[in-house]
N, C-alpha and C positions, 0 to 999 in steps of 0.2 A: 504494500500500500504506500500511495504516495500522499504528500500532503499539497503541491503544486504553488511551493516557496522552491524559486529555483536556484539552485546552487552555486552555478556555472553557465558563464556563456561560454561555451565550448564550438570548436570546428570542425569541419568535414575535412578528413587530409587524404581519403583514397573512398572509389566508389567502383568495387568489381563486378561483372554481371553474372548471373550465376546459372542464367536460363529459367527458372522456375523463381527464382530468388535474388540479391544481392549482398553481397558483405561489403560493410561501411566500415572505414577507422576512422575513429573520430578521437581529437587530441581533446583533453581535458584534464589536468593537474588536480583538481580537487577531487573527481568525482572516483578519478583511477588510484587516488591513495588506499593501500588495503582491500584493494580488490581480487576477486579470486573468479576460474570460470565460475559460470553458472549463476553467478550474480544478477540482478537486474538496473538497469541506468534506465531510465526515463529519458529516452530526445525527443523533444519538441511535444512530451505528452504521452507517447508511446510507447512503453513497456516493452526492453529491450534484454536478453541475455545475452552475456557479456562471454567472446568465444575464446579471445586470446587477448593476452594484456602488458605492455613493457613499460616502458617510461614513458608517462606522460599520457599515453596514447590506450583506446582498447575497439577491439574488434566485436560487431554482432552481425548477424546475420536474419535480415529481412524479407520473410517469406509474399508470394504475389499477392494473396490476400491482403497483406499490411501496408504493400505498397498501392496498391488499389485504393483502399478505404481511405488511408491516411495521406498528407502532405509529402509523406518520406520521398517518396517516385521522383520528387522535384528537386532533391538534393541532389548537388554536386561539389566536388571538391573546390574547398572556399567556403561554403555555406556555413553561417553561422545558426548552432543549436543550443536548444536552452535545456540544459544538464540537471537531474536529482536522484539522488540516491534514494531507495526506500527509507522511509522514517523506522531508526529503531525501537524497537518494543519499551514503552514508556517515555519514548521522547513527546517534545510540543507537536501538536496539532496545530501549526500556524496558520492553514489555511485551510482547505476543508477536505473530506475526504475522497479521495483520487485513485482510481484503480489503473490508469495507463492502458487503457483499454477506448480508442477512440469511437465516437457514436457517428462522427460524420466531419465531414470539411464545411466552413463557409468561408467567406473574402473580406478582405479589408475593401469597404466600400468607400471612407472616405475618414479622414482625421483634420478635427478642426484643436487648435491648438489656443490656451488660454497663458495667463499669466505663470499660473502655479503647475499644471495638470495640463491634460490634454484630452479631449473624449473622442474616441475611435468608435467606428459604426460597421460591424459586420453582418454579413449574410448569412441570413439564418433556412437552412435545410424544412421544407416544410412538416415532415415527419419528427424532427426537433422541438416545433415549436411549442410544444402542450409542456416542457419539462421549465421550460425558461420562462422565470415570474425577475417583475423587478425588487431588486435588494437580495435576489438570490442567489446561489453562487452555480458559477460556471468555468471551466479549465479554457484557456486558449493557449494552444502551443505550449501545454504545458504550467502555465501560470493559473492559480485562482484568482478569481476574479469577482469582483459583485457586479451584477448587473444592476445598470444603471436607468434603461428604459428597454424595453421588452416591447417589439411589434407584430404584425402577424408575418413578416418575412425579415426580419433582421434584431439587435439587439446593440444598445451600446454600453463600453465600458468609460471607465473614468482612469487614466494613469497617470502613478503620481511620478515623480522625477526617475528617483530609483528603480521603478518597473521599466522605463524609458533608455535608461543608461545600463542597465545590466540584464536586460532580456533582448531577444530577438524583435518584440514589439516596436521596440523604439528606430526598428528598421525596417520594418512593412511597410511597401506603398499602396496606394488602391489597388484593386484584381492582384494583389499576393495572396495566394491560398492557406488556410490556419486550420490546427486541429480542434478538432470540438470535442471536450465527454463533459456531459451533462451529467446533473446529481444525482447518484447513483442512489441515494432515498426516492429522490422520487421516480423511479423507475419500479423499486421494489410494490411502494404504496401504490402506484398504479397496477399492479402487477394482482395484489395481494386484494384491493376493490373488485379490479373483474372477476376473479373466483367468486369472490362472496355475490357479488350481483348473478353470476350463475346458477349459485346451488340454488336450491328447490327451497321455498319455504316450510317451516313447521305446520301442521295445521291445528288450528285452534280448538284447544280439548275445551 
């Protein structure tokens, strides 16, 4: 589990094709301290294990389905990704809860920029939109996020300096593509209402 406080901006430094698949090496200093195979790194949101690891650097291996679903397809060497490690067992929950498990893509539609912050507007998947309320949280590329205004095809956030200067966010233009997962509560709660709206009533003794 992740919490989607990102760690590391991290880089893409090789991208091999693999026919069915791709292996990424991506350099990141913080995230490859203490690393071992079999690990999982979070890039850009997506729940990655970790194949092979040296200085600095570690290797995963991105099956067609992940590059499908996910933004990963679009990486190439240069790209910058946004790096986390799983939270360990009793650490903070600083942001909210994150399985690395993407729900869908939308785009950076447009960024208007203020004094303090900046509010970005993305595209939101129509299948997405029943899970996204405003003041609620949402992952983009890996970062948590609160939603700031929730519509019936997109949603915006609010970022403050920090999200700007040390995530990939602060380098999306319009039509750059972002990973989505949405609150995975409210997937269960919906999940968990349509049974009960299914089962049969009691009848009234």
């Amino acid at each position: 589990m992740f919490t989607g406080i990102v760690e590391e901006l991290g880089e893409v430094t090789a991208v091999e094709n693999l026919g069915d698949a791709s292996r990424f090496r991506l350099r990141g200093p913080v995230v490859t301290e203490g690393a071992k195979h079999g690990d999982s790194i979070a890039v850009n949101g997506v729940c990655l294990t970790v194949v092979d690891h040296g200085e600095q650097e570690f290797t995963a291996d991105v099956m067609a389905e992940t590059l499908n679903r996910s933004s990963l397809g679009a990486l190439r060497p240069g790209s910058r990704v946004n790096l986390e490690r799983p939270m360990a067992l009793g650490g903070r929950l600083g942001g909210h809860i994150v399985q690395g498990h993407v729900d869908g893509t939308g785009r950076i539609v447009e960024r208007e920029a203020s004094e303090n912050w900046e509010i970005v507007k993305v595209s939101l998947p129509a299948e997405l939109t029943r899970y996204v309320v405003e003041k609620g949280s949402i992952t983009v590329d890996g970062v948590s996020l609160t939603v700031v205004d929730a519509g019936p095809d997109y949603f915006t956030v609010s970022l403050i300096p920090t999200t700007l200067s040390l995530t990939t966010l602060g380098h999306k233009e319009p039509g750059d593509p972002v990973n989505l997962e949405v609150d995975v509560i409210a997937k269960y709660v919906e999940r968990l209402l349509g049974h009960r709206a299914q089962e049969p009533e009691e009848p009234v003794k």
